[in-house]
C-alpha positions, 0 to 999 in steps of 0.5 A, spaced: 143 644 208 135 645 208 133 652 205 130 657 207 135 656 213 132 657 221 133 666 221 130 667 213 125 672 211 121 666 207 120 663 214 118 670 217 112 671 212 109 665 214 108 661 207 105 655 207 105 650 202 101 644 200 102 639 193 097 634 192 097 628 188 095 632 182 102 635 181 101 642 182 102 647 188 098 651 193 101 657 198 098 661 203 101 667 206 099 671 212 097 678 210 100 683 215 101 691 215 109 689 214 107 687 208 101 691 205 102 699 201 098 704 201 093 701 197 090 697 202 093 691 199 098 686 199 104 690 196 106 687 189 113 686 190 111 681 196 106 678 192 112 676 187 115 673 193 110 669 194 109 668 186 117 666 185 117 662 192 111 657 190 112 656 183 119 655 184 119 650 188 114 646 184 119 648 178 125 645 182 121 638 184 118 638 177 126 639 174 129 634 180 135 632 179 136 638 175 136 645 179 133 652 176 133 659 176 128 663 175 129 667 168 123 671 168 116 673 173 110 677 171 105 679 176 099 684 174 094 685 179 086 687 178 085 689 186 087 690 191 089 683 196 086 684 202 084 679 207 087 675 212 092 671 207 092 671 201 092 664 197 096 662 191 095 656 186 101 653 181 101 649 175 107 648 171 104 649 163 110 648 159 116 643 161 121 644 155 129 641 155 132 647 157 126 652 160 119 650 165 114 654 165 109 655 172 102 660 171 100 662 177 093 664 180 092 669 186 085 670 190 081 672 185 085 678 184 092 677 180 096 672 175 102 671 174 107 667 170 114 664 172 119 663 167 125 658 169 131 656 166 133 648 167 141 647 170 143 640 169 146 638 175 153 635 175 157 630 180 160 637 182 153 641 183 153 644 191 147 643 194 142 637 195 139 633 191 130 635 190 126 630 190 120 629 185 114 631 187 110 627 191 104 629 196 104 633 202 100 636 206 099 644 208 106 645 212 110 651 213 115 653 207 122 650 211 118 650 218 117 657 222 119 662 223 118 669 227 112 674 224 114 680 222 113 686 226 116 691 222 115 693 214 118 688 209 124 694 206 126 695 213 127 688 214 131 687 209 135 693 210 133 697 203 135 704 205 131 709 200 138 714 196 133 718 191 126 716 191 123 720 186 129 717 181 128 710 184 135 709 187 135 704 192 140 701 196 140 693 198 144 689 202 144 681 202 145 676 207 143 669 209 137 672 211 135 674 204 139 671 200 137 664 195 141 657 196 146 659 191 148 665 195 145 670 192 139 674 193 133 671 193 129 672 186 123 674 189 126 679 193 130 683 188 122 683 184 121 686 190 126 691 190 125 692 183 117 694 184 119 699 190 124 702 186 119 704 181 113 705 186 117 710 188 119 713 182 113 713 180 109 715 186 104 709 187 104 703 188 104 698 181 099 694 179 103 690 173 111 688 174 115 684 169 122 682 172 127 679 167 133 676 170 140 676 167 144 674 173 144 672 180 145 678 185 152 675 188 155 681 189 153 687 194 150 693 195 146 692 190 142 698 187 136 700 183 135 706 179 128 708 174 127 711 167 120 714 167 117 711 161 111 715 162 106 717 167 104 710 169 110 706 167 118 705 169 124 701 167 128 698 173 135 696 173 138 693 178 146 693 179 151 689 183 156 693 187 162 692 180 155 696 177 152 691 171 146 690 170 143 684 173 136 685 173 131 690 169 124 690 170 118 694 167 113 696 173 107 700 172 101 703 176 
C-alpha cells in the first residue's frame, strides 16, 4: 500500500519532493495561516514535520531493502520562516550498520539533524519494499491533497487539558498516523513543541525530540516540567501511560 495514503495530513500540506542524481533531497512546503504561530512564521513543530518528512524519506531509500524509524530530530530556528514556502535541503552525513544520519537546512533560517535507526527487513517485515534513490523531479509527496483551512492542532484533533502544565491530548487515525500504524513522527514533535510552547507561553525556537517507542497506543498525552523561564522537558505518553517520547523545547 502507498504511503502517505489518498486522506493524509502529509498530503494536505502540500510537500513536494525532488531527488536529484546527486542523492540528496529537497521539499517545499506552502506556507499558510493553518501552519504558522504567533511569531509570524511557520510553527517549529510544522517545521520538524517537514524536517522528518524529507529526511526520512532520504533515509528509508538510502537504507532500502532495510526500513528505518526516526530515533532522534532537532530543529533550531534563527527566525522566523515567512514567505510563500519554505524549502528544505537534505544530505545524509553518516551512513553506519545500524544508524543513518540526515542534516537538513531550511531557508536561510533554521537547520536541523535527523537521527534514524536502520530495521534489517525480514521475509515477514509488512509493507513494501523502497527502492534506492533514483532521480526524480519535484512531485507531491504521495500525490495531492486537500489544503488546509483550518490550523493544523485542529486538524488533527489535539484538544488543550492544561495549557499552562503543558498537557495535551491526541488522537491518532490513518489520517495521522505513519505506515507502521503509529502516529507519524514528525507529528508527535509537533505535539511535542505545542505542549511546551504552551507552557512556556511562547512559541519555541529550539526542539529536540527523542523517540523511545512508536505511539501505537491512543489517546496519547503530553505534560511539561519547566526547566527554567525559556526551556521545558516534554513527555509524551500512550494511553497505558509510558513514556514514548521526551523532547527539551526552548523559546
Amino acid at each position: 500500500m502507498p504511503y502517505p495514503p489518498a486522506e493524509h495530513l502529509l498530503r494536505d500540506l502540500g510537500f513536494e519532493v525532488e531527488t536529484p542524481p546527486d542523492g540528496t533531497a529537497t521539499a517545499w512546503m506552502p506556507v499558510t495561516p493553518a501552519i504558522t504561530d504567533a511569531s509570524g512564521g511557520v510553527s517549529l513543530g510544522v517545521l520538524a514535520t517537514l524536517v522528518d518528512s524529507v529526511s526520512g524519506n532520504l533515509a528509508a531509500r538510502t537504507a532500502s531493502p532495510d526500513r528505518v524509524a526516526t530515533a532522534d530530530l532537532a530543529v533550531t530556528v534563527a527566525g522566523p520562516c515567512t514567505g510563500t514556502e519554505v524549502e528544505a535541503a537534505a544530505s545524509v552525513v553518516r551512513r553506519g550498520r545500524t544508524t543513518l544520519v540526515v542534516e537538513v537546512r531550511l531557508t536561510d533560517a533554521a537547520w536541523a539533524t535527523a537521527t534514524f535507526s536502520i530495521l534489517p527487513r525480514r521475509d515477514d517485515t509488512p509493507g513494501p519494499v523502497i527502492p534506492p534513490i533514483a532521480p526524480g523531479r519535484r512531485a507531491v509527496l504521495g500525490g495531492r491533497g486537500s489544503a488546509l483551512t483550518r490550523w493544523i492542532g485542529d486538524a488533527i484533533g489535539i484538544t488543550t487539558v492544561d495549557a499552562s502544565e503543558g498537557r495535551l491530548s491526541v488522537p491518532l487515525s490513518a489520517y495521522t498516523a505513519n505506515s507502521f500504524g503509529a502516529l507519524q513522527g514528525g507529528l508527535v514533535a509537533f505535539v511535542a513543541e505545542q505542549a511546551g510552547a504552551c507552557a512556556l507561553g511562547r512559541p519555541a525556537v529550539e526542539l529536540h525530540v527523542a523517540y523511545l517507542s512508536q505511539c501505537r497506543d491512543a489517546p496519547f498525552t503530553t505534560s511539561a516540567e519547566l526547566v527554567g523561564p525559556d526551556a521545558a522537558v516534554v513527555a509524551v505518553r500512550d494511553n497505558a501511560g509510558r513514556l514514548a517520547t521526551i523532547a527539551n523545547v526552548a523559546i
